[in-house]
TORVEX-309383 format. One line per field, with one value per residue (C-alpha): x, y, z. Coordinates in steps of 0.02 Angstrom, whole numbers, plus 50000, padded with zeros to 5 digits. Example, Ala and Ser with C-alpha at 12.3 -4.5 7.8 and 13.67 -1.06 7.14 Angstrom:
2
px c(50615,50684);
py c(49775,49947);
pz c(50390,50357);
% end
This chain:
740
px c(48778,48716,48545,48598,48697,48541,48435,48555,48560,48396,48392,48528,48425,48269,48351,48482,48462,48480,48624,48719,48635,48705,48892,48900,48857,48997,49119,49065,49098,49253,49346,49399,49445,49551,49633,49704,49750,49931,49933,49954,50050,50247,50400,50401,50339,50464,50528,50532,50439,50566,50715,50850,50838,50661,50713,50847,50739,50609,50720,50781,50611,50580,50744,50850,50746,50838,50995,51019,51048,50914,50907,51027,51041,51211,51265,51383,51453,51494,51684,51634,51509,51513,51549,51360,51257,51366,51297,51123,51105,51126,51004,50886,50896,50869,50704,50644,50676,50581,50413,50423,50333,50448,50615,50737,50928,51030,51109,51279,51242,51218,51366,51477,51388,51430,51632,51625,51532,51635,51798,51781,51635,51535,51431,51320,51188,51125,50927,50866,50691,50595,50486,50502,50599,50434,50390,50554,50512,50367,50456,50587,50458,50392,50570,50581,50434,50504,50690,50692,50855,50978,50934,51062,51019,51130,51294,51231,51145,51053,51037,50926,51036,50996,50885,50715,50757,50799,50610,50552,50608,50559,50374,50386,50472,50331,50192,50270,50302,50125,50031,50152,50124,49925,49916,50015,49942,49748,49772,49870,49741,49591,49686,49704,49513,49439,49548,49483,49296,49262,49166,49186,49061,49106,49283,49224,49159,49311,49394,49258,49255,49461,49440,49296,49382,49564,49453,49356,49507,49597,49471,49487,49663,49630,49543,49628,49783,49688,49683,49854,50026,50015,50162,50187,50202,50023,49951,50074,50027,49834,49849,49972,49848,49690,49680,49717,49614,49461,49472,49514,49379,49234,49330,49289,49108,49090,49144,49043,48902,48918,48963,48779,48711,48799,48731,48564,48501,48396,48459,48404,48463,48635,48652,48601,48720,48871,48848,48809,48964,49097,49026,49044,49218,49277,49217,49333,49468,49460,49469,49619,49690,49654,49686,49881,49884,49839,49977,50109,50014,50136,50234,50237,50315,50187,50234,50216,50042,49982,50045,49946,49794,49783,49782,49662,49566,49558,49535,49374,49318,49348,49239,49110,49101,49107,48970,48848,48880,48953,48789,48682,48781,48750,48565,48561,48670,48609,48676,48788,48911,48945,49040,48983,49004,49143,49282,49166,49191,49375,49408,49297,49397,49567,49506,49432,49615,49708,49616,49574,49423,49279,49185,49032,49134,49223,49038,48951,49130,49091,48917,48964,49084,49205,49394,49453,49614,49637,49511,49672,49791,49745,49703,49905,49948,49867,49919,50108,50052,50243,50335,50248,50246,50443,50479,50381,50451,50610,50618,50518,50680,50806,50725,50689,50892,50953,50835,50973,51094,50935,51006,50912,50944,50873,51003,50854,50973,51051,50862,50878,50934,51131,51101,50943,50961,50928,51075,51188,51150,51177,51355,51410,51393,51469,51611,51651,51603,51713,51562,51396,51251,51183,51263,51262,51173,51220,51091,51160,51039,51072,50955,50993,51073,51267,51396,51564,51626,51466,51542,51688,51634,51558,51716,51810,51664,51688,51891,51833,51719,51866,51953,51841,51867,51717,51701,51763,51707,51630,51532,51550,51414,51257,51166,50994,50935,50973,51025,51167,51199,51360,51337,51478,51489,51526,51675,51551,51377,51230,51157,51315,51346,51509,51397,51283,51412,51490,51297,51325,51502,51450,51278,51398,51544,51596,51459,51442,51650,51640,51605,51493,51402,51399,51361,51196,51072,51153,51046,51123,51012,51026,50944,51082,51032,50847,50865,50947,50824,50673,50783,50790,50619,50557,50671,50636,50434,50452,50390,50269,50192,50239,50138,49995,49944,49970,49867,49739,49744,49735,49580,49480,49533,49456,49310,49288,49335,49273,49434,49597,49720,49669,49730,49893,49902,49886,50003,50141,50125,50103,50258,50361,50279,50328,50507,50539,50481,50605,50728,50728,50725,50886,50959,50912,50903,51049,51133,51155,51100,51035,51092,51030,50903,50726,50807,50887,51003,51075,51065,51168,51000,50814,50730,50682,50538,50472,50529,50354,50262,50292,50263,50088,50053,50078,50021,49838,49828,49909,49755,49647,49665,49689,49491,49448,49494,49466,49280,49240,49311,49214,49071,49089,49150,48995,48874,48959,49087,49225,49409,49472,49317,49280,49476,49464,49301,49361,49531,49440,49313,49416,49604,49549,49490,49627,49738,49684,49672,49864,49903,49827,49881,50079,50050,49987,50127,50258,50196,50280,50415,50465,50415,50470,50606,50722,50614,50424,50529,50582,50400,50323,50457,50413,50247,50241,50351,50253,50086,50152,50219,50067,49958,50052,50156,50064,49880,49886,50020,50060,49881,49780,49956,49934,49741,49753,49904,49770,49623,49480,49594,49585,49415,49446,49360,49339,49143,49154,49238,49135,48974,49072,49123,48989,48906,48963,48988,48948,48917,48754,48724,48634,48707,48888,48923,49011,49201,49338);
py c(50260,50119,50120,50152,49972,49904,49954,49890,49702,49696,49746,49596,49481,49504,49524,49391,49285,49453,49503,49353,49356,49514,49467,49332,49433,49563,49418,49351,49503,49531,49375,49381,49580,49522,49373,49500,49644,49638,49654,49853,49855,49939,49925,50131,50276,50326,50476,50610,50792,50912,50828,50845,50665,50708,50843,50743,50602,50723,50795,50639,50557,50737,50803,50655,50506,50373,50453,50392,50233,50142,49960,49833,49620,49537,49411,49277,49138,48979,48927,48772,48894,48902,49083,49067,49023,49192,49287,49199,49270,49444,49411,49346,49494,49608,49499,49496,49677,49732,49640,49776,49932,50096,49983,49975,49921,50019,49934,49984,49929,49760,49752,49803,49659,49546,49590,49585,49411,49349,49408,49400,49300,49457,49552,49700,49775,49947,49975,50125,50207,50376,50302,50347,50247,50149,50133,50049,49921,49848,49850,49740,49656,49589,49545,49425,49347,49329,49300,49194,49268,49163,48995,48965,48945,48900,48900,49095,49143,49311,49422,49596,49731,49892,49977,49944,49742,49738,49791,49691,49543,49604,49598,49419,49356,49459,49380,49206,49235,49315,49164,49045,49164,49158,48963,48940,49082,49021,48834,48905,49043,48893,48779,48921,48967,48761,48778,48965,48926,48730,48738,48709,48831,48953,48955,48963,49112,49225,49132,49136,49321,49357,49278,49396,49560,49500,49458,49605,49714,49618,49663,49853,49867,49816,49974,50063,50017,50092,50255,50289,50217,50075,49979,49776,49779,49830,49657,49590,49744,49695,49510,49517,49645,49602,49413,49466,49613,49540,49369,49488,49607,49458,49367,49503,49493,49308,49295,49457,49348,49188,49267,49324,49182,49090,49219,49170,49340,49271,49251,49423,49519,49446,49492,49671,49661,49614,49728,49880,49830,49745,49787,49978,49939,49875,50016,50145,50008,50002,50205,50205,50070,50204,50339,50291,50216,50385,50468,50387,50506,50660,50597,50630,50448,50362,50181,50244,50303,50189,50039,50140,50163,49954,49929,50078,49982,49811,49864,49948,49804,49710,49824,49823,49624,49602,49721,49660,49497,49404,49462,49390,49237,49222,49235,49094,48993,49012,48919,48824,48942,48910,48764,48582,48466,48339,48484,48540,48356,48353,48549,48448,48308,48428,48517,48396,48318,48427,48575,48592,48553,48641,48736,48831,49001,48948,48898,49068,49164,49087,49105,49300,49286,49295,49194,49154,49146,49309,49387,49337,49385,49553,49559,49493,49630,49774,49711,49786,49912,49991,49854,49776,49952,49981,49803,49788,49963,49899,49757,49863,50006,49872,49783,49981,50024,49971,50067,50222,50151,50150,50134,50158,50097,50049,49888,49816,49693,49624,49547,49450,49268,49243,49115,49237,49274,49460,49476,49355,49451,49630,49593,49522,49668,49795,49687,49704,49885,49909,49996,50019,49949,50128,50280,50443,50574,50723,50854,51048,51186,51339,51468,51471,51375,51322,51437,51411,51465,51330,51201,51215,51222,51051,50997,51043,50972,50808,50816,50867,50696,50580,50634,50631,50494,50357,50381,50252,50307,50465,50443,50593,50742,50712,50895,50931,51097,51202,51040,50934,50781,50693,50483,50434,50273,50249,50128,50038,49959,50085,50056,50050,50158,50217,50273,50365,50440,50500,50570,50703,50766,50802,50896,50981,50996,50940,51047,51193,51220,51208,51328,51226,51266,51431,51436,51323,51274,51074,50907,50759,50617,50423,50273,50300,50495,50418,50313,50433,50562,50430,50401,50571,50621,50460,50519,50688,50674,50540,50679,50753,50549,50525,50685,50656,50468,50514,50662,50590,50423,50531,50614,50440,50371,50547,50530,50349,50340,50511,50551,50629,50526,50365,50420,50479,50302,50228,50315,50323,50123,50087,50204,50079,49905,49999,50047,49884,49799,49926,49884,49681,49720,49847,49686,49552,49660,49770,49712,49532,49424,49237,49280,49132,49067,49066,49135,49275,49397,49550,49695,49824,49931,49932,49942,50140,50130,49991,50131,50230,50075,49981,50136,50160,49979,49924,50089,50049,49880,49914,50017,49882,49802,49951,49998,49830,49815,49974,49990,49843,49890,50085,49977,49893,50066,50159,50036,50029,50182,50051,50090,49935,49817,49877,49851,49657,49641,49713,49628,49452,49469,49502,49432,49256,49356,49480,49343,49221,49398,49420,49246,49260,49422,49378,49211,49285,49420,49261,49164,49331,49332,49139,49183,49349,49441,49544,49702,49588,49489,49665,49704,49539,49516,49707,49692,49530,49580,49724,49630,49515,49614,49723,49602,49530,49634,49799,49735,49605,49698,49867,49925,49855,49917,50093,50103,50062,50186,50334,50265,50360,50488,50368,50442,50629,50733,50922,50936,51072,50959,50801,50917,50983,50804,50708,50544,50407,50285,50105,50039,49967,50100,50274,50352,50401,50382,50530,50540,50595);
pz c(51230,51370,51300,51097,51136,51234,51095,50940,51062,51036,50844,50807,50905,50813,50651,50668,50511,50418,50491,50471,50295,50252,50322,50201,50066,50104,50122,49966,49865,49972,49911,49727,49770,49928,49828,49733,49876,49823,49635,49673,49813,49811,49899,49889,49951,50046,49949,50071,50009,50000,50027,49903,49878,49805,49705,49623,49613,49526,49370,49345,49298,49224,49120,49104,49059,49015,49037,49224,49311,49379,49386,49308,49247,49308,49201,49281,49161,49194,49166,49041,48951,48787,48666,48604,48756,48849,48688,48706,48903,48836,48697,48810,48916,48789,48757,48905,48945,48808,48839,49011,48993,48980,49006,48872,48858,48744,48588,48622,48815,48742,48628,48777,48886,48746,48755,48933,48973,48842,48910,49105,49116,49212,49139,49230,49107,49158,49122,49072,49114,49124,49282,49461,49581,49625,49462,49432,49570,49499,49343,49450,49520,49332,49276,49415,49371,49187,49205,49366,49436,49527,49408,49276,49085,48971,49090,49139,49292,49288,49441,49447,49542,49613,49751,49674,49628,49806,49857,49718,49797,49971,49905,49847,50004,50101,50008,50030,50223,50264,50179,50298,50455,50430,50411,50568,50670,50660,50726,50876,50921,50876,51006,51129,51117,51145,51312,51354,51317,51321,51189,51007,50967,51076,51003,50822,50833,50866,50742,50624,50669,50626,50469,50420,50476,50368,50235,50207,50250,50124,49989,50049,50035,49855,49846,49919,49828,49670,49755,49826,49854,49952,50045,50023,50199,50223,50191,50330,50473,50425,50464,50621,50696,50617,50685,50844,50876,50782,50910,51052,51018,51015,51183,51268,51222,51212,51383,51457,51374,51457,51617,51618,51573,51676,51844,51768,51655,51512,51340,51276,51446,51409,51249,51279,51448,51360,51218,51318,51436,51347,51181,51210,51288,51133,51041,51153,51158,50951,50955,51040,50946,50805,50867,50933,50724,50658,50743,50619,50494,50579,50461,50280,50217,50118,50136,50339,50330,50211,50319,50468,50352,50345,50535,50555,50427,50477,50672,50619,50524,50694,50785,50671,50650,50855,50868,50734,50665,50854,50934,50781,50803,50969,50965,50825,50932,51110,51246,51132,51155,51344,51406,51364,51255,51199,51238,51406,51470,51422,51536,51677,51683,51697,51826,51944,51903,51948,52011,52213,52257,52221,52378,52399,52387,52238,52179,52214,52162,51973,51977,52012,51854,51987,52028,52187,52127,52055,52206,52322,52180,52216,52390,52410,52275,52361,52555,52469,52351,52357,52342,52201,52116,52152,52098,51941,51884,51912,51814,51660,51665,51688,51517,51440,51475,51303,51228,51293,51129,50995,50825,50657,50486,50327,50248,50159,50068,50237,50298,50143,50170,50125,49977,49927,49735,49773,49918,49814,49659,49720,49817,49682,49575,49718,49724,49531,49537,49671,49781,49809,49647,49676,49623,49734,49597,49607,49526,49480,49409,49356,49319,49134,49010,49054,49022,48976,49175,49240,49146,49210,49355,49333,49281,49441,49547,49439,49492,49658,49667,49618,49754,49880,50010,50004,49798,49675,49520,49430,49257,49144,49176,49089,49040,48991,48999,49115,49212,49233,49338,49392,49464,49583,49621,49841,49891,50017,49976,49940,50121,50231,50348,50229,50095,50199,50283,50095,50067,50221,50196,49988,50068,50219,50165,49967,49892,49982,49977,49777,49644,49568,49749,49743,49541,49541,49654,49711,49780,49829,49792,49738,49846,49999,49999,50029,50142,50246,50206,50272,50433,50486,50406,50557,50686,50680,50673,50831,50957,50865,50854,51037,51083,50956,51032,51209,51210,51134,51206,51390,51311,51267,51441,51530,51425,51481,51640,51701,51795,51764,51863,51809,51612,51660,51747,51591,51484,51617,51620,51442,51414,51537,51446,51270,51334,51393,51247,51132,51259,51218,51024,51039,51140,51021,50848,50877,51003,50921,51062,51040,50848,50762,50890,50797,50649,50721,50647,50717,50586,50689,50685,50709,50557,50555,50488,50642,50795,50754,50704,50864,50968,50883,50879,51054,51129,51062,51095,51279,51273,51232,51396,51492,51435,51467,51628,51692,51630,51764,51896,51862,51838,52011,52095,52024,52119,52301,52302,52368,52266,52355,52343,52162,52089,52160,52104,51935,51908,51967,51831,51692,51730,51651,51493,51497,51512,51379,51246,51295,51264,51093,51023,51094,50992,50818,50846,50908,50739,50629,50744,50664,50499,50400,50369,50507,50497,50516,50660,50701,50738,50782,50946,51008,50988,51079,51235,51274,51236,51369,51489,51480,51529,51651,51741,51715,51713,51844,51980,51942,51907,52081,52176,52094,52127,52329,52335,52259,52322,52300,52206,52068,52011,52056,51932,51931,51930,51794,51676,51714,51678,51481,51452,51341,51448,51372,51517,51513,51690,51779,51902,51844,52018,52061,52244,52341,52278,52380);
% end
């Protein structure tokens, strides 16, 4: 692999002006496809295979058409309105409606709307379609665009109500928020990178580089779109991940790169040094990143793997771009990219400020790509390898303990701002309903047509249903075939707790007690039924996730590092970073603490589909440093044998790099954390604690103090397995020296 990299340095340098050439052709095409990445995005794909939820949802779209509820238009008059502009808002409706594929209103639907709005001043217009529940949210998603709910006409407001508008409008307040995150987030990570480097060009190449990967990911997920159900939310995981992998991914090379230079190697030697080094540690650092991504596909939720399909995407894109284009771009630009310049002069003048002096050690240390600084960091580390271990792990359980109370949840409508049209629109239709905008459906079929003794069975289950606690109301059955389904309207709002908890006594106990039960095969589905359905679909697949990444992730590490302890190291830490970073989420997110600082606002809950995402998420990227760090201080082991001399050697080399990655992932992940709704804030603050602790507390103390407690342990390897394992190691030295 060392010499494929040595070989592919020198390729890139030769060919540079056609590599670069051929970049800006892909981005090119990319553009007018990723401009439009979100045209065929949904707010679905969470219907759950084999759930009753599914089956209900299923017939419906199947045997009952228009016959069921599905989304609806509240009407709310103004008291000085006038008897033809309340009549005019139903019209208008009606209009509107119709120019929507496979969306209709029923004439008498719109006489009764009339009577109503006219009488009461309220009006709620049920909407009737054949299409699946994502269907129905892009229909929702066109209506807003047409009706502009929330802004009164004519002394009426309009407001779209039901599950689907309330994804609809997640999609637009996504698309609004992403565009704001990804404007803030680059002038941050630009200012971070002119301090890092010193030099302008130097930091315009990572940047230039995390443009280019969330560009041409952008244009995939177009494509992708086309091909399968894709989640709104895949444009935001993309960009939060995507601008900070693709500018950690070429830090790590930039700076292997002037490091050599900087020691004196030629031009052409550093190029091929860095790429061969940090170059192929990217590459195992992007697998992981991968790898811990593809374990949310253990779970068969669509909007969940297609959401883990868009980070796998864009975080190959980022290896790809570091590993072609940066290394063309460095050969055009030579030595501009090391420190000098306007922005050189400026870091020069801070440090002789207020930096100590410089000495002849300090000299030769930073000639060696070396730190004093972090050289006695560790050296004061490893003098008390158990206390910093028992400290640090301390402080990461004391921050993991709330994770002990983890709640999940799916109240889309409560991330919603309160004046939103969307939350506004929807409460006030459950408080004229007198419950929940969704109705509980409940599906019977029989294995032939009706008889007279399964009808009246229905009609005992529909008696049954009115007097069932948590129930408001019960519509008349609706048959069609050998199929008939009964709505029920819950007392509390569609995604409360009450309603869900009115989904599992019809499934445990309502249903199966009936006759109607033991006459026809029964599903309770509806939007509450889903969401439940999705939470324990998550919940229950968590293991099987858990299991997936770290087993593989331990696999990549052995590979790599040629050792089993060293692996287990790493997932036993990451698992404490990840725990503690679940921890301050329950705290904040759950919890309710600093409610309304930064936006803030305690949902009861973490969103469920964010417990497998953050897992997956941070686990790779932990893993990013973890490779990072750990391939130079093998590299400095494998030339002197020293575990000691080789993890300060190591950790001095690459702290400043580590360091200034961390800082710039936490702040593209801190940038969604002010921007966003609950569940992006959700994922933006976990992300960002771990990504912080990780490289702080875990990288910089916990790691050195771990390696001087195994010492030469660290590398132990059985020889059998080191001679199965395929040679893919990346450091200077062709020789191993004697392990322990």
């Amino acid at each position: 692999m060392r010499d494929a990299m040595n070989r592919l340095a020198g390729v890139l340098g030769r060919r540079r002006r056609w590599v670069v050439g051929i970049w800006v052709v892909i981005v090119l095409l990319a553009l007018p496809f990723a401009a439009k990445q979100t045209e065929h995005l949904t707010g679905g794909g969470f219907d759950v295979p084999g759930s009753q939820s599914n089956a209900v949802s299923e017939s419906l779209q199947r045997d009952f058409g228009e016959k069921a509820d599905g989304i609806a238009v509240a009407l709310q008059a103004a008291p000085d309105s006038t008897a033809a502009e309340r009549a005019a808002a139903v019209t208008r409706v009606q209009r509107e409606v119709a120019e929507v594929e496979e969306v209709t209103v029923a004439p008498a639907t719109a006489r009764q709307a009339r009577r109503q709005l006219q009488g009461t001043g309220f009006a709620l217009v049920p909407l009737r379609s054949q299409q699946s529940s994502d269907e129905l949210i892009d229909s929702a998603a066109t209506l807003r665009e047409d009706m502009n709910p929330g802004e009164a006409e004519g002394g009426v407001t309009p407001y779209l109500v039901g599950q689907p508008t309330i994804w609809a409008g997640m999609q637009e307040i996504s698309k609004r928020d992403l565009a704001k995150a990804e404007s803030t987030g680059f002038p941050i990570v630009a200012l971070i990178l002119l301090i890092v480097f010193g030099s302008l060009a130097a930091a315009a190449l990572p940047l230039a580089l995390g443009f280019v990967s969330v560009l041409v990911t952008g244009a995939l997920i177009y494509f992708i779109s086309l091909q399968m159900t894709t989640s709104v939310f895949v444009t935001n995981m993309a960009s939060m991940i995507g601008i900070g992998v693709a500018i950690d991914y070429s830090l790590f090379i930039l700076a292997r790169y002037r490091e050599e230079r900087q020691s004196g190697l030629g031009k052409r030697d550093s190029r091929s040094k860095a790429l061969s080094t940090s170059g192929l540690a990217v590459s195992f650092s992007g697998l992981a990143v991968i790898i811990s991504l593809a374990g949310l596909w253990m779970v068969d939720n669509q909007a969940l793997r297609s959401m883990a399909l868009g980070a796998m995407t864009v975080v190959a894109v980022s290896i790809l771009t570091a590993t072609t284009l940066l290394p063309a771009l460095i050969a055009m630009l030579g030595d501009r990219v090391l420190p000098g310049g306007f922005v050189g002069r400026v870091a020069s003048f801070f440090r002789r400020r207020f930096y100590r002096r410089q000495t002849p050690e300090r000299a030769a240390a930073a000639a060696a790509g070396r730190s004093q600084f972090w050289e006695g960091w560790t050296a004061r580390v490893m003098a008390r390898p158990w206390t910093a271990v028992i400290g640090v792990s301390a402080v990461l359980l004391v921050l993991a303990s709330p994770l002990l109370s983890l709640e999940t949840g799916t109240e889309a409508l409560a991330q919603f701002p309160k004046d939103s049209d969307v939350r506004v629109g929807n409460e006030l239709a459950s408080e004229e309903l007198g419950g929940g905008t969704d109705p509980i459906q409940v599906l019977a079929s029989f294995d032939g047509p009706p008889s007279a003794a399964d009808r009246a069975a229905v009609a005992g289950f529909v008696g049954t249903l009115e007097g069932t606690a948590g129930i408001s109301a019960v519509t008349p059955p609706i048959y069609a075939g050998d199929s008939v389904l009964v709505q029920a309207t819950p007392s509390a709002g569609s995604e409360s707790d009450g309603a869900i908890a009115v989904v599992e006594r019809l499934r445990d106990q309502v249903v199966p007690a009936s006759a109607l039960g033991q006459a026809a095969a029964v599903d309770v589905g509806g939007e509450t039924a889903r969401g439940f359905d999705v939470r324990e679909q998550i919940s229950g697949s968590m293991w099987k996730i858990v299991l997936f990444v770290l087993a593989l992730s331990f696999l990549v590490l052995m590979v790599m590092l040629r050792s089993l302890i060293l692996p287990l190291k790493a997932v036993l830490m990451n698992l404490l970073s990840i725990g503690a970073a679940f921890g301050v989420v329950v705290a904040i997110f759950q919890w309710g603490w600093f409610d309304g600082l930064l936006g803030f606002e305690s949902q009861g809950a973490l969103d469920t589909i964010n417990v497998p995402l953050i897992f997956a998420v941070v686990f790779g990227l932990s893993m990013d440093y973890e490779v990072f760090l750990m391939s130079r201080i093998r590299e400095r082991y494998m030339r002197h044998g020293d575990n000691e001399r080789a993890v300060a050697e190591g950790l001095s080399s690459s702290a400043r790099t580590i360091s200034s990655a961390a800082l710039i992932m936490t702040s593209v992940f801190a940038v969604f954390v002010l921007t966003g709704v609950p569940s992006i804030k959700e994922l933006g603050l976990g992300c960002a604690v771990a990504i912080a602790l990780d490289a702080t507390l875990v990288r910089l103390i916990l790691v050195p103090a771990a390696m001087k407690l195994m010492g030469d342990w660290n590398w132990w390897m059985p020889a059998w397995l080191d001679r199965a394992l395929p040679d893919l190691s990346f450091e200077a030295s062709e020789t191993e020296p004697a392990k322990a």
